[in-house]
C-alpha positions in Angstrom: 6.6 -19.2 -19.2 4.6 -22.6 -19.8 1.3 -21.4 -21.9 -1.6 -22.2 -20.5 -4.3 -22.6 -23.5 -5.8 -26.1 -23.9 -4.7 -26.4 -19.8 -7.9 -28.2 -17.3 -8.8 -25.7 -14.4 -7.3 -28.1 -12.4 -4.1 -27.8 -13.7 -3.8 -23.6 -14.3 -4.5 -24.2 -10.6 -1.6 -25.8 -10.0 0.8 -24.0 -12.2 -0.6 -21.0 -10.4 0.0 -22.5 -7.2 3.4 -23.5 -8.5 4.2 -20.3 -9.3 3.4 -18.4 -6.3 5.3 -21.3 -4.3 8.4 -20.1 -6.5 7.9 -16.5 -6.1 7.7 -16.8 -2.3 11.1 -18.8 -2.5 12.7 -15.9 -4.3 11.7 -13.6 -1.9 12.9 -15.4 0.9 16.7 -15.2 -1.0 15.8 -11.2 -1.3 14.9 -10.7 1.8 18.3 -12.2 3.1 20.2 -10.1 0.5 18.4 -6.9 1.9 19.4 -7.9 5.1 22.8 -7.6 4.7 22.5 -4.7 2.9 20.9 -3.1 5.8 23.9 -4.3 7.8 26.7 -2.9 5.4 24.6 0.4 4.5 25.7 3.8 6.4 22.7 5.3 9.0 20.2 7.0 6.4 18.4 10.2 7.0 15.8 10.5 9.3 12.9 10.1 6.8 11.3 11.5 9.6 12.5 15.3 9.1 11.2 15.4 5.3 8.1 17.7 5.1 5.4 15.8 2.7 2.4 16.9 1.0 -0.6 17.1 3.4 -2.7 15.9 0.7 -1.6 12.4 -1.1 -4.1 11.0 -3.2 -3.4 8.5 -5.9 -3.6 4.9 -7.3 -2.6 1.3 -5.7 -0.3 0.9 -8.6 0.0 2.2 -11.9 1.0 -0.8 -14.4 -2.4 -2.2 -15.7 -2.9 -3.2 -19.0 -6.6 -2.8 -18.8 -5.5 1.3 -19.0 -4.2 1.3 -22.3 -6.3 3.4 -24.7 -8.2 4.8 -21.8 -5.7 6.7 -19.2 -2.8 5.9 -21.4 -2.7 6.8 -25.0 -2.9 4.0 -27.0 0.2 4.2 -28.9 2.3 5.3 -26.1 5.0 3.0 -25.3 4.9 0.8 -21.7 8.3 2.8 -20.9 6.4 6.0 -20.7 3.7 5.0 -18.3 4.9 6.0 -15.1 5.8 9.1 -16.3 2.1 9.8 -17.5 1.2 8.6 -14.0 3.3 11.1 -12.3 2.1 13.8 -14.6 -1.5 12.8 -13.0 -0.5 12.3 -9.4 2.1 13.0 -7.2 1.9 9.6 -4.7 1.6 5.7 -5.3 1.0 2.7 -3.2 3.0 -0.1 -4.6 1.5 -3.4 -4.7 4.1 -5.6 -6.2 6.2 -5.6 -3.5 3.6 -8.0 -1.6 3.8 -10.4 -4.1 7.9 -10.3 -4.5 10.4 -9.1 -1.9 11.9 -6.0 -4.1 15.7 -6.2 -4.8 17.9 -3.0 -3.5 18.6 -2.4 -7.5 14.3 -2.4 -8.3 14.0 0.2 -5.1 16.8 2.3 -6.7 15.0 2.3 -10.6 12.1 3.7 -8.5 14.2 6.5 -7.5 15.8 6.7 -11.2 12.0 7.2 -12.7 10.7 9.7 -10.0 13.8 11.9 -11.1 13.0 15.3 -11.0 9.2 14.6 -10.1 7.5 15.6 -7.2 6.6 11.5 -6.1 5.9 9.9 -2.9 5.9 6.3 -2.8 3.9 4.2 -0.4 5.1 -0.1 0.0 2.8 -2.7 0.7 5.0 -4.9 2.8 5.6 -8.5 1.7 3.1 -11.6 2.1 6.0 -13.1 4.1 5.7 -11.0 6.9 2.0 -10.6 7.0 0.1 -13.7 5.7 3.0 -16.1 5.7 4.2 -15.7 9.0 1.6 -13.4 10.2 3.9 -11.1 12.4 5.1 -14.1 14.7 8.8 -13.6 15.1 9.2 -11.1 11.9 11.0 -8.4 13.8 14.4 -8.6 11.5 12.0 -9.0 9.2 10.5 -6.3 8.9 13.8 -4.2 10.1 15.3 -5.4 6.6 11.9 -4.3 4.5 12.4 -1.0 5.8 15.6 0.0 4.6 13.6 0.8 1.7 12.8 4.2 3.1 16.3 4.5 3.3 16.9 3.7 0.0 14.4 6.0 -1.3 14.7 8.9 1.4 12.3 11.6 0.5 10.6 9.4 -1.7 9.2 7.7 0.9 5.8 7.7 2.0 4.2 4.6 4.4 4.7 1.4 4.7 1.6 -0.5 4.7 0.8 -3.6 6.7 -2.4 -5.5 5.3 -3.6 -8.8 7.3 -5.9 -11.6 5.6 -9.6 -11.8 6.7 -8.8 -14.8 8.7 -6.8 -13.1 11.4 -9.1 -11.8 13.6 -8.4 -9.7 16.8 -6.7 -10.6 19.7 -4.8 -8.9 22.2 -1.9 -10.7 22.0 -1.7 -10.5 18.4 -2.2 -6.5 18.8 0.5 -6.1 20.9 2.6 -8.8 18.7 2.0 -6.5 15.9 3.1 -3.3 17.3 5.9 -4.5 19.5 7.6 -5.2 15.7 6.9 -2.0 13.8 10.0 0.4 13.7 8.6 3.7 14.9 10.8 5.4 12.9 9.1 4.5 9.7 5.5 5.7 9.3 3.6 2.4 9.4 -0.1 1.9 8.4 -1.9 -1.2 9.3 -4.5 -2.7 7.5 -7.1 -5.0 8.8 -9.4 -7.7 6.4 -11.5 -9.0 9.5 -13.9 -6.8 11.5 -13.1 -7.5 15.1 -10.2 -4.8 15.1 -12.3 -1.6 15.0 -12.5 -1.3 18.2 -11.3 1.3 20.9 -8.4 -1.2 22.7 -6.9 -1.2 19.0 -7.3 2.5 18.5 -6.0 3.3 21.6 -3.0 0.9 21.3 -2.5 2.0 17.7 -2.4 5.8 19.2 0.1 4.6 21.6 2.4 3.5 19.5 2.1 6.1 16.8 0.9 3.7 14.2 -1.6 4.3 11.7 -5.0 2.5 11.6 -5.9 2.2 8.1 -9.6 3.3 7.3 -11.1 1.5 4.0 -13.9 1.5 2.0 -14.4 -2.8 1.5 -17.0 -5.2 1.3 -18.4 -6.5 4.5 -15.9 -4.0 6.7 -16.5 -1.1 8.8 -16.0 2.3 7.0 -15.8 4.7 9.9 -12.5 7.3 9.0 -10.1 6.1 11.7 -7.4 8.7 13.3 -4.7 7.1 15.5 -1.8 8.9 14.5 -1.5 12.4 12.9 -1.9 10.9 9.8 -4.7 9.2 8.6 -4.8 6.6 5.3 -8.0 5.5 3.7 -8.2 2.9 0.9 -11.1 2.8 -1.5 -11.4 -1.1 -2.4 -15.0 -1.3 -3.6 -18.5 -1.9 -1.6 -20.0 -4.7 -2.7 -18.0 -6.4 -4.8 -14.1 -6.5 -4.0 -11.9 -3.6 -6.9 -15.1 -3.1 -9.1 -16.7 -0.3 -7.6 -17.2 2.7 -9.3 -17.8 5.6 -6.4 -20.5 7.8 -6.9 -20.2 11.5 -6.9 -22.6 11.0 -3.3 -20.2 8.4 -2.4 -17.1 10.6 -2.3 -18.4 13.6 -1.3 -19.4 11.3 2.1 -16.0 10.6 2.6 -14.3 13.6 1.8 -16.9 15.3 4.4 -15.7 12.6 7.4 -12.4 12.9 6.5 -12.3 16.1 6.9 -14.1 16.4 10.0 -11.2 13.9 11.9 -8.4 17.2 11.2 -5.4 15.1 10.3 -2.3 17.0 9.5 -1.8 14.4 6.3 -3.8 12.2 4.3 -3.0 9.3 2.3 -5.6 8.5 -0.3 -5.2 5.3 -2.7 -7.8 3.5 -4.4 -7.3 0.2 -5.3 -11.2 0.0 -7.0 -8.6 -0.7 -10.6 -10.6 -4.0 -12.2 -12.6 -1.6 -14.6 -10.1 0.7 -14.6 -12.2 2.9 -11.9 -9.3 4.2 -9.7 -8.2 6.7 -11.7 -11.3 8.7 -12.0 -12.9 8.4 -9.1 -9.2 9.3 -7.5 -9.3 12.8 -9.7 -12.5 13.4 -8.3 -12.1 12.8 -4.8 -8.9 14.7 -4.9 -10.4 17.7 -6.8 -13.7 17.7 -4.1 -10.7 17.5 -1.5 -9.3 20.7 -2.8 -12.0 22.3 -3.0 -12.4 22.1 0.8 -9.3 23.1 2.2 
């Protein structure tokens, strides 16, 4: 890796730039690779038929080194991490997979590490479907992604679909969307631009079983959103994008409207991790959630 000390603005810029050019070519390989693994692999289970948790709250990734010495220990080796995770929380929304088409050998180590845990994995589909080519002709595309759940089989949670703040609503883009989703996989959709709440998307998103994702963002509706039996809420900040840290006010709010919508399962992540928020305010809206039922 080319060090980047003594390096103009200008040109981290462009190494960054470089970088993520070279990452989005890899993932175009892996994504072929998955593909014909999808092709050669035997039917998997109806992921379907698994009974989960009705309550899945946790953290949008668990790898930060900004945790060491505060939710991990110091002294405790990087190997051990996700294993201190799980002993916090039984659910994750993986990020990386966004960033870098996963291999078929990285979805099985996530199986290998979750051995004998109770874990539930949620996957953030890849920038290649969603802000690359924005769900225009992505159908195989996003066939191949979801062998994951295959892979992982009761491991699996949702797959979740976030669009930039650029694409705003259209019909034709809704309908492009949905017409591409595998039904048989429990797909959430995520929205950056506030034209979608509104009742032709709910009621599209009902029709189709998907699931509307409800957040808690800068400059974006908040309302808790139910299209699907399901619901998903992420916590992203309020003013200022992953820096928030959620008042005891704050998350008592939202754990009184998400209960009042009745879904039979929740999926809870925050992705508030810049300070190293998530964690805590993700106990505490999990323990107020308890306390309810």
């Amino acid at each position: 890796m080319p060090k980047t000390s003594g390096l103009t603005l200008e040109q981290r810029r462009e190494l960054k730039a470089q970088k993520r050019l070279k990452q989005r070519e890899i993932s175009v390989l892996r994504a072929g690779k998955m593909h014909k693994a999808r092709l050669l692999a035997q039917p998997g289970s109806d992921v379907s038929l698994v009974t989960l948790p009705a309550l899945n709250v946790g953290c949008s990734g668990w790898f930060y080194w900004h945790l060491k010495g505060s939710f991990y220990p110091s002294q405790m080796p990087t190997g051990e991490w996700f294993a201190h995770y799980a002993d916090h929380f039984d659910t994750v929304e993986l990020n990386a997979p966004f960033y870098s088409w996963p291999t078929v050998a990285t979805v099985l180590s996530w199986r290998r590490q979750a051995h004998g845990r109770t874990m539930v994995y949620t996957v953030k589909a890849p920038e290649l479907i969603t802000h690359i080519r924005k769900f225009e002709e992505t159908g195989t595309l996003v066939q191949d992604f979801g062998y994951i759940a295959d892979v992982l089989g009761p491991l699996m949670g949702c797959f979740l679909f976030q669009l930039p703040p650029s694409y705003h609503y259209s019909a034709e883009r809704l309908d492009n969307i949905l017409q591409q989703l595998d039904p048989a996989r429990r797909n959430v959709v995520e929205f950056r631009h506030a034209s979608w709440w509104n009742d032709h998307v709910y009621e599209a998103f009902e029709n189709a079983g998907a699931i509307f994702c409800s957040c808690s963002g800068p400059r974006l509706p908040d309302p808790v959103i139910k299209t699907a039996p399901d619901v998903y809420v992420r916590f992203h900040g309020t003013e200022r994008w992953y820096r928030h840290d959620y008042s005891d006010d704050e998350l008592r709010d939202w754990v009184f409207r998400i209960c009042a919508v009745n879904a039979q399962r929740v999926w809870i992540y925050f992705n508030n991790d810049f300070d190293g928020y998530a964690i805590k305010n993700a106990m505490t809206l999990r323990a107020m959630l308890r306390e309810g039922e």
